[in-house]
C-alpha positions, 0 to 999 in steps of 0.5 A, a space after each residue: 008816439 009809437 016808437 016810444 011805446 015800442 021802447 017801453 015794452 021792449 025793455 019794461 020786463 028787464 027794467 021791472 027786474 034791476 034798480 038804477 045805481 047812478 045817474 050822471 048829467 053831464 054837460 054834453 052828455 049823461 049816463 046811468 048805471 044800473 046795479 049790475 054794473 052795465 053802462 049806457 049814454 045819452 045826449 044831454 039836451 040843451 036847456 031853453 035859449 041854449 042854456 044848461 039844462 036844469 032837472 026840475 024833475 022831484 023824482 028819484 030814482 037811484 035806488 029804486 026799479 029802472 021801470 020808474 025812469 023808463 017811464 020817461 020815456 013816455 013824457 015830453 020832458 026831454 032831460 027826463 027822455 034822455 036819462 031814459 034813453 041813457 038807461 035802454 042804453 044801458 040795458 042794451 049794452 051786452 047786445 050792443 057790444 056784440 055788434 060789429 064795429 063801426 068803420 066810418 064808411 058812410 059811402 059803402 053803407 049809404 050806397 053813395 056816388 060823387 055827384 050825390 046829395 045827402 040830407 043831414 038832420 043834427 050837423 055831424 061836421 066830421 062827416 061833412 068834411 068826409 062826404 065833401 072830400 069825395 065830391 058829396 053835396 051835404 046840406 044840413 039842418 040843426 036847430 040847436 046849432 042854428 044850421 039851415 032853415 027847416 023849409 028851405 032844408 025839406 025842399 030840398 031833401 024831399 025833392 034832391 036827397 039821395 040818402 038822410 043821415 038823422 041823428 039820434 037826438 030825434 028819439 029826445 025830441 020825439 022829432 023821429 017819426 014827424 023827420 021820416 015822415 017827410 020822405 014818405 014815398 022816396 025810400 032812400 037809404 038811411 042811417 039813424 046815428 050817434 051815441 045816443 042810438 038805441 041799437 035794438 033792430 025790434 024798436 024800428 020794425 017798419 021804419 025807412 032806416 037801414 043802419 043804425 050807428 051808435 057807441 057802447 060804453 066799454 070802459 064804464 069809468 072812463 066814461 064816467 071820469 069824461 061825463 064829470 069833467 065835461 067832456 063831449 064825444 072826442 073823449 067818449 069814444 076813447 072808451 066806447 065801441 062805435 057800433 053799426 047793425 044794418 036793419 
């Protein structure tokens, strides 16, 4: 897909340059550290039927250059996508921090009214109570949490959304391109999000999305000691910086 390209090249001459130092696979999310010390995160896919996910991949890489992961990028094995994600995250972290943190208002960034309706790709549940709160329709669709039927869902968006919040699992499951592509010619306001983002503007150059929300590895261990222990976002976030950046 062009957007994996565009990742590949946006970070390929910093990858040729470091080598990856660890890489933790964590049950709901992963991290790699490179040598330099820098942190970055991604969602763990889910295995087939819901199950863990399991690293058949024969290659290592701690060790050895990042470009060897980064080309993962490029394949269809999501685990193998995400640990590649999980490193641009990392490469992108000193940017990434620099951002402006992320006030949770969704109503202001999304240019949201009582009575609207908004499409959600990935089921965010704290953001669907916020946006029922305040007289917002939320209808979601999640395959991995079984939430929504995809053409009941697409009906609905394509004819009745005033705005799409799409998560960043899209960018795993290469679905990014194939989403967007169902509001061709209703141009809504759209944040891509989750700690999974890439929070790099050159990667989505031409794309419908206006705000990118993601999370920023702050306290290297402390995400590492969540990872090990199984921990999921709740915990994460205790030492990250949840980061916004407007496209």
């Amino acid at each position: 897909m062009d957007i994996d390209n565009r990742i590949h090249t946006y970070f390929q001459a910093e990858a040729d340059s470091l080598k990856v130092e660890s890489i933790h696979l964590g049950l709901g999310y992963s991290a790699v550290v490179l040598q330099d010390g820098r942190c970055g995160l991604c969602y763990t896919p889910k295995g087939s039927g819901n199950s863990c996910s399991v690293n058949k991949n024969k290659d290592e890489y701690e060790g050895y250059p990042a470009i060897k992961l980064l080309w993962n990028i490029k394949k269809e094995n999501q685990l193998g996508r995400a640990m590649a994600i999980a490193l641009c995250n990392a490469l992108n972290q000193d940017h990434s921090l620099l951002q402006d943190e992320d006030d949770d208002n969704l109503i202001r960034d999304l240019k949201l009214n009582t009575g609207d309706n908004v499409a959600m790709i990935g089921y965010f549940a704290p953001i669907v109570s916020y946006l029922k709160e305040h007289d917002i329709t939320v209808r979601a669709y999640d395959i991995g949490k079984e939430v929504g039927s995809e053409q009941e869902f697409y009906h609905w968006a394509e004819a009745e959304s005033d705005a799409l919040i799409l998560t960043a699992t899209s960018l795993i499951n290469s679905s990014l391109e194939k989403v967007l592509g169902h509001f061709n010619g209703k141009r809504i306001p759209t944040v891509l999000m989750g700690p999974s983002t890439i929070m790099a503007k050159e990667i989505y150059r031409d794309l419908p999305i206006d705000l990118l929300a993601g999370s920023t590895v702050s306290n290297r261990d402390g995400v590492i000691k969540s990872i090990r222990n199984g921990r999921g976002t709740p915990y994460l976030h205790k030492d990250c910086k949840k980061v916004h950046l407007y496209l």
